[in-house]
N, C-alpha and C positions, 0 to 999 in steps of 0.2 A: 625298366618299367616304362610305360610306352607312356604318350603324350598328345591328345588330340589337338589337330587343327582350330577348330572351335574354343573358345572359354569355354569350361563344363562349369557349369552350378549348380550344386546338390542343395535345394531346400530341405531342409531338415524341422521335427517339430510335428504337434498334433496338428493336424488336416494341413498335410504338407501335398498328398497329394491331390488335394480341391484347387488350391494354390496355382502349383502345376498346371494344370489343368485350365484353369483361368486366366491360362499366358498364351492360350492357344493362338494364334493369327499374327500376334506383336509382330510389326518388323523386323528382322533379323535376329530373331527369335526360336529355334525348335524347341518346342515344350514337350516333354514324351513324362507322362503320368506313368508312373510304375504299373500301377493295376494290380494283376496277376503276377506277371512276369516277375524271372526272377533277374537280381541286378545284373548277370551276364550277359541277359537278354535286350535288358535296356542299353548294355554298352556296346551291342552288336549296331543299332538305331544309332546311338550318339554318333560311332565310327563312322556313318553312314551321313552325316547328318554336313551341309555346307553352310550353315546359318552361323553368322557372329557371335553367339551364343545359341548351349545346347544347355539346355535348363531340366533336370530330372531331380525324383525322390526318391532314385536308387540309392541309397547311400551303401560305400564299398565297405565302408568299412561300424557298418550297420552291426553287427557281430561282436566286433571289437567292441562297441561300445556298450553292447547290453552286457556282454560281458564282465565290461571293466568296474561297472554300474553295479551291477550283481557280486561284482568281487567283495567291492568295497561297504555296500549294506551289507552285507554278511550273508547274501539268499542266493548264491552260487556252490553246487558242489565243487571239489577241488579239482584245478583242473581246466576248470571249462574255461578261465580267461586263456591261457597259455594253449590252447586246442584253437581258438576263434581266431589269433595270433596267427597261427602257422595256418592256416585256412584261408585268411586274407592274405598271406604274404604268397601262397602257392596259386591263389588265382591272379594277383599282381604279378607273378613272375612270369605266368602264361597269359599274360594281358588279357585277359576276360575282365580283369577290373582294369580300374585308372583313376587314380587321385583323382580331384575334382579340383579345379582352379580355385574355389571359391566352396564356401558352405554360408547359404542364409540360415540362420538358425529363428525359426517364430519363436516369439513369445521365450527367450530363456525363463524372463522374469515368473513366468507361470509354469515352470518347472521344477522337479524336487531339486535339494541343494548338492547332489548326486550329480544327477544331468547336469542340474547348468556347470557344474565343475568339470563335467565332460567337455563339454564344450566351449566355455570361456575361460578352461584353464590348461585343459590337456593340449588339445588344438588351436587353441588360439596361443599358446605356448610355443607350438613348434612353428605357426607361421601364423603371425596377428594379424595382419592386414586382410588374410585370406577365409576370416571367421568372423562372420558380421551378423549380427542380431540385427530383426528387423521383424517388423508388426506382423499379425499373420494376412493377410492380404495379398489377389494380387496384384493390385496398385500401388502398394509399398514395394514387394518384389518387381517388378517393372520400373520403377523410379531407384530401385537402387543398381539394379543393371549395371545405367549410366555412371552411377558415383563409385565403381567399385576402382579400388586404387590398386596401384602396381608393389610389390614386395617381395620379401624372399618367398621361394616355396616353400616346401614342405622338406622336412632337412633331408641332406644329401644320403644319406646313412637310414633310410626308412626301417629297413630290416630290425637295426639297433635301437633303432626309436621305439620301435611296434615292440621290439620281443623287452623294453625297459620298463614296458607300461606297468606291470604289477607293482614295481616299486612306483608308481608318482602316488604321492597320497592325495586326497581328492582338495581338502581345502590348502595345499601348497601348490598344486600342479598351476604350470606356468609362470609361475616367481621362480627368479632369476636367480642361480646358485640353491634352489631350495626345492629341486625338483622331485627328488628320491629320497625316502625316507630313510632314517639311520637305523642302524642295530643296537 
């Protein structure tokens, strides 16, 4: 799985791509708003893209998480997590996606206890440093540009990570030895 030049950060979050959007011009900055487009499309622009940061609201693995979201409220048929899985993982193998260096996440706090366990437990699990909540703004998304710290990625073994997701339970995921639930 391929690895761009640029930082990529995926803001994530309700009016994530107004955000976006309002990062247009920053120094060393490309802002690419999702819009229409679909996220292969915006990673065609990112690959293209020379700016020290490539800031989008494509998120790759967008799918993955309505998914896993839907698994675990019980509003998913069966099935659909483990489909959204091999869907993200076949367009990461044909680099049309690409992990994102970074995820802002707006507002967890203003999200169900679902999502924010999406996100500050699943992901911020597999690589802390690289999942940062932050206001939804984008002055706070611009100020935090600068403070974003260096850490592992995202684990070596993506595949196994992606296809374990059904087992992490929502209010364990990210705790340490307590990631998968028992039988």
């Amino acid at each position: 799985m391929r690895r761009l030049v640029s930082t990529v950060v995926v803001v994530a979050g309700e009016g994530a791509g107004d955000v976006v959007a309002g990062l247009e011009g920053l120094h060393n900055v490309r802002a690419i708003p999702r819009g229409e487009r679909r996220p292969a499309e915006v990673m065609e622009v990112a690959a293209r893209a020379s700016a020290t940061y490539v800031v989008h609201d494509a998120d790759p693995l967008a799918d993955v998480a309505s998914a896993w979201t839907s698994y675990f409220d019980g509003t998913a048929p069966t099935g659909t997590l483990e489909v959204a899985i091999e869907a993200a993982l076949a367009e990461l193998r044909a680099d049309r996606l690409v992990l994102p260096d970074y995820y802002l996440v707006l507002d967890p706090d203003g999200m169900t206890a679902t999502w924010r366990h999406w996100w500050l437990g699943v992901l911020a699990g597999a690589a802390p440093v690289r999942v940062v909540p932050v206001r939804p703004s984008a002055a706070a998304v611009s100020a935090e540009l600068g403070r974003l710290a260096s850490g592992r990625w995202w684990p070596a073994d993506v595949e196994g990570w992606l296809r374990g997701l059904p087992r992490v339970v929502p209010d364990q995921a990210g705790l340490s030895g307590r990631n998968v639930a028992t039988s």
